[in-house]
ZAZALUM-223986 format. One line per 8 residues: number of its first residue (from 0); for each residue y, x, z of N, C-alpha, C. Coordinates in Angstrom, 1 decimal. Each point is the difference from the previous one (the first is absolute). Layout:
<rs>
NUM	Y/X/Z/Y/X/Z/Y/X/Z ~ ...
</rs>
This chain:
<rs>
0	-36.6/-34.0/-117.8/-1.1/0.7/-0.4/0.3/1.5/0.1 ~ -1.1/0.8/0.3/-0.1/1.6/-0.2/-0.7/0.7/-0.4 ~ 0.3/0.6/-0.5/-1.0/1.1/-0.9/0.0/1.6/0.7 ~ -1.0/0.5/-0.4/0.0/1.0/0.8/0.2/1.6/-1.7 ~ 0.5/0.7/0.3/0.1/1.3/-0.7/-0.3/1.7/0.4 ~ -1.0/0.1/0.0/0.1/1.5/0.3/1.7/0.9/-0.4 ~ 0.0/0.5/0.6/1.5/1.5/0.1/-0.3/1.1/0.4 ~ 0.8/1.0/-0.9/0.1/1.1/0.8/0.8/0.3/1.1
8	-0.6/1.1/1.0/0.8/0.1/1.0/1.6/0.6/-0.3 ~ 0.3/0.3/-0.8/1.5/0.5/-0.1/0.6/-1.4/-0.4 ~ -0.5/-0.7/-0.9/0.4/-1.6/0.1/0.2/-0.7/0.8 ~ -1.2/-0.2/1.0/0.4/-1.0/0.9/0.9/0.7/0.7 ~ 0.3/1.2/0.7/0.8/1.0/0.8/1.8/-0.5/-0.6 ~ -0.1/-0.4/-1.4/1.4/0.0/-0.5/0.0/-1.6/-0.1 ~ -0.6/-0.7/0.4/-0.2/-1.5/-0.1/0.7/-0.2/1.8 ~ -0.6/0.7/1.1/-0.2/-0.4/1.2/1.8/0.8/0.2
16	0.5/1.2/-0.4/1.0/0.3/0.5/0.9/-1.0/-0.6 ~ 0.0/-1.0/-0.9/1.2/-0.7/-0.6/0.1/0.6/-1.5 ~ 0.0/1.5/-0.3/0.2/0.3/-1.7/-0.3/-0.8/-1.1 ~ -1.3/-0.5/0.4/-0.5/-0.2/-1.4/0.1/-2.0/0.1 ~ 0.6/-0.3/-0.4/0.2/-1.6/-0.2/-1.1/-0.4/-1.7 ~ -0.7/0.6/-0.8/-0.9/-0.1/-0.7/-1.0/0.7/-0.6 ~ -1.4/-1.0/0.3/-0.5/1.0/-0.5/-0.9/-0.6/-1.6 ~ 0.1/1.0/-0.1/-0.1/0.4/-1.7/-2.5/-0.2/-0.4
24	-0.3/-1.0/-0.4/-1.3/0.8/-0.7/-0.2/-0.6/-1.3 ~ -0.9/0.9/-0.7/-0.3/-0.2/-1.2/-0.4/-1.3/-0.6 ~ 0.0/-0.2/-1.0/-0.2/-1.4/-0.6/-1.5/-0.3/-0.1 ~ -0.8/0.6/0.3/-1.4/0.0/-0.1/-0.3/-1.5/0.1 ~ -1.3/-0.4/-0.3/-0.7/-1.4/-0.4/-0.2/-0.3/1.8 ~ -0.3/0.8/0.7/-0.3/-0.3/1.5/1.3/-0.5/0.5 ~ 1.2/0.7/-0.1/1.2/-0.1/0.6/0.6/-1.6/-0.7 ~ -0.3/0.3/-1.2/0.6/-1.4/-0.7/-0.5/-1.3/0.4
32	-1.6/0.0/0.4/-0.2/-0.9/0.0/-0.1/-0.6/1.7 ~ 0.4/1.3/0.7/0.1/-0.5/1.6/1.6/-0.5/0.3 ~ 0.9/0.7/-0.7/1.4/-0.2/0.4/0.8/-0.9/-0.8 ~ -0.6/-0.5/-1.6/0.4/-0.8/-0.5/-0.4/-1.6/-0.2 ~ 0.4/-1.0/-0.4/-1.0/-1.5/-0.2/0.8/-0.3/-1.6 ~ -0.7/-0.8/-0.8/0.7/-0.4/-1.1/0.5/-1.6/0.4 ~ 1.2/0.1/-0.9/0.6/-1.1/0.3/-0.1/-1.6/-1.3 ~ 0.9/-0.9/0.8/-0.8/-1.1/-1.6/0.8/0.8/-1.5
40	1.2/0.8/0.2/0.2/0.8/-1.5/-0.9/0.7/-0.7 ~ -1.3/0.2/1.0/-1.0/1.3/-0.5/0.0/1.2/0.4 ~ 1.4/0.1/0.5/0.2/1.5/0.4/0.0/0.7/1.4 ~ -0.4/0.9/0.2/-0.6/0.3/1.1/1.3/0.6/0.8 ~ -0.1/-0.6/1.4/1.4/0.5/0.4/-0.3/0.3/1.7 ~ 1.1/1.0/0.6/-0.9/-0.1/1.1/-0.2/-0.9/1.4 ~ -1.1/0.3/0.1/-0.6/-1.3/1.2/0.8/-0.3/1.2 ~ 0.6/-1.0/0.0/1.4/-0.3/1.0/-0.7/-0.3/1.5
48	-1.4/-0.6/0.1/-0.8/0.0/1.1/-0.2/0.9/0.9 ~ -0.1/1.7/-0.8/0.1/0.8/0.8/1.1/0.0/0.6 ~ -0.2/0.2/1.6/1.4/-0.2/0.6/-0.4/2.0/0.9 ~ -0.4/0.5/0.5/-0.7/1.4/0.4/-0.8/0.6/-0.7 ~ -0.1/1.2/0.1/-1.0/1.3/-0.5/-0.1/0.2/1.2 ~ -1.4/0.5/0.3/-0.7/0.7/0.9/0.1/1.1/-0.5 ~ 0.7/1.8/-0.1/0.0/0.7/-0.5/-1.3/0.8/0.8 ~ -1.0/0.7/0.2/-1.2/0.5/0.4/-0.1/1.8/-0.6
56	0.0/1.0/0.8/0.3/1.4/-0.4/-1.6/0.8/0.0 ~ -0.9/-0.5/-0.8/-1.3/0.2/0.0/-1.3/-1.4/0.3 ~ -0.6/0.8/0.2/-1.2/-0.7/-0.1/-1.0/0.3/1.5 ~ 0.7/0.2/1.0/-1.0/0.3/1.2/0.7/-1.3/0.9 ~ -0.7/-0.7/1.1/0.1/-1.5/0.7/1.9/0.8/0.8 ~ -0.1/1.2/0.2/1.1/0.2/1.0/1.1/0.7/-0.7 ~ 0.1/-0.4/-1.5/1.4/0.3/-1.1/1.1/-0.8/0.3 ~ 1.0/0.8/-0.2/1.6/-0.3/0.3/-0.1/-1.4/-0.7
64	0.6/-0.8/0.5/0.3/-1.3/-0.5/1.6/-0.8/-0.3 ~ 0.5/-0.1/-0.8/1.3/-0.6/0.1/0.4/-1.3/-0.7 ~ -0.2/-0.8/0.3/0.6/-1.5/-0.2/1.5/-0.1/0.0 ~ 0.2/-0.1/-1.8/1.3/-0.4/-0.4/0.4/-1.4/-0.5 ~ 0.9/-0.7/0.3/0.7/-1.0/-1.2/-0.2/0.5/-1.6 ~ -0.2/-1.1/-0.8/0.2/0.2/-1.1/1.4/-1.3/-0.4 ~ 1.1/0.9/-0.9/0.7/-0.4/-0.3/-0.1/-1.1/-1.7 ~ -0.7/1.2/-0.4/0.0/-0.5/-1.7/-1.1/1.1/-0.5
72	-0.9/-0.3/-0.7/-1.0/0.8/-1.1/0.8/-0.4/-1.7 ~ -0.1/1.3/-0.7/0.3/-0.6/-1.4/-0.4/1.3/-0.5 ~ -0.5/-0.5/-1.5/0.0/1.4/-1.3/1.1/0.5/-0.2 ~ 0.1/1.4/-0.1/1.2/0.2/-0.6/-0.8/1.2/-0.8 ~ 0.9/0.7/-1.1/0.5/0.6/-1.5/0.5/0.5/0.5 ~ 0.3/1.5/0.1/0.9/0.9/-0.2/1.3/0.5/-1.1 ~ 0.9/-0.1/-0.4/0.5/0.3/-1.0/0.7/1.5/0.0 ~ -0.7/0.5/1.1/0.5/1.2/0.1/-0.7/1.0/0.8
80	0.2/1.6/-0.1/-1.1/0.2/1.4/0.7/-0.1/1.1 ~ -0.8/-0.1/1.3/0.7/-0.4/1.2/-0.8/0.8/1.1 ~ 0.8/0.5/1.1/-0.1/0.3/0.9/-0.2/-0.1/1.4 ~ 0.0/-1.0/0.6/0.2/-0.3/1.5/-0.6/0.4/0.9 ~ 1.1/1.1/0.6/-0.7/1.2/1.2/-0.7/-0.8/1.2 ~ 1.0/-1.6/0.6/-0.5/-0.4/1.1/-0.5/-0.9/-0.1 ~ -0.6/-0.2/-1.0/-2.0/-0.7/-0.4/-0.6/1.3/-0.8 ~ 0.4/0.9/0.1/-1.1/0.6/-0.6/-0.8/-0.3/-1.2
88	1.0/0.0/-0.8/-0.3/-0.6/-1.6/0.4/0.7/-1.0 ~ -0.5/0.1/-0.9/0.2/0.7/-1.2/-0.7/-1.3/-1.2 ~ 1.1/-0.2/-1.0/-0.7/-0.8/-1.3/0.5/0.4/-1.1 ~ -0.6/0.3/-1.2/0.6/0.0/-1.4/0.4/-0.7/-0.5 ~ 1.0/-0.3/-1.3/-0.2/-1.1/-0.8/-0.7/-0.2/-0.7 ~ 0.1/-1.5/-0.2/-1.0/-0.7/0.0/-0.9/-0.2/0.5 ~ 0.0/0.5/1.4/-1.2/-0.5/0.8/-0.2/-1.4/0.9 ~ -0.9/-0.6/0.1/0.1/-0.9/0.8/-0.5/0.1/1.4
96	0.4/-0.5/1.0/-0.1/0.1/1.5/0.2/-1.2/0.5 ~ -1.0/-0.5/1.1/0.4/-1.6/0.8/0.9/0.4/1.4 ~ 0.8/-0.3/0.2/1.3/-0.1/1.2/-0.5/-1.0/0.6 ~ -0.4/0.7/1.7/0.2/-0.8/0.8/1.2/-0.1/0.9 ~ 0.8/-0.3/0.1/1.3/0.0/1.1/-0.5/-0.8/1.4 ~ -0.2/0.7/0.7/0.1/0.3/1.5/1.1/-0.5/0.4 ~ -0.6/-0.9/1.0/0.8/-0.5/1.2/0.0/0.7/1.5 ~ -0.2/-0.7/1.2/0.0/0.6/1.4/-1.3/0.4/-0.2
104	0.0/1.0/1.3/-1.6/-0.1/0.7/-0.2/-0.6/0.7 ~ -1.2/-0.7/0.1/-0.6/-1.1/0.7/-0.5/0.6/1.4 ~ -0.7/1.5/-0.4/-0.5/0.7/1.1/0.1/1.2/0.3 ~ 0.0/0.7/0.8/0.3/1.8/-0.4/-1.0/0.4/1.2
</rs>
């Protein structure tokens, strides 16, 4: 399966040279409910079906496009604040963020 996600262009740019091996979005009700499934524990974990993201750099028919592997989706907690220059991330503690871990590109 694939989903598709809008990006920014400095994203996909650090996605396409190799830097960025994850990308990071918010926990929002949209994100949760496209990248996660609940399981028979109840708990929502992430959707192992997704096998690609269509990453898409706008909204016009002729936007950069990049088709990645997905490796693994999960929630994660912060227990600390954190920095990651080559995703382009900034989190506080206690914040929560869904990790996606990136595999190959499919297409460039």
């Amino acid at each position: 399966m694939r989903v598709n996600l809008k990006i920014n262009k400095k994203n996909l740019d650090l996605i396409k040279s190799g830097l960025k091996k994850t990308e990071w979005r918010e926990p929002s009700e949209y994100n949760k409910k496209l990248l996660f499934e609940f399981k028979e524990d109840g708990k929502r974990h992430g959707n192992e079906n997704i096998k690609e993201i269509e990453f898409v750099n706008g909204y016009r028919k002729d936007a950069d496009r990049l088709i990645v592997e997905v490796k693994r989706i999960r929630l994660v907690k912060f227990s600390r604040d954190i920095e990651i220059k080559e995703d382009n991330f900034k989190a506080l503690e206690g914040q929560f963020s869904i990790e996606i871990t990136l595999g190959d590109i499919v297409n460039n």
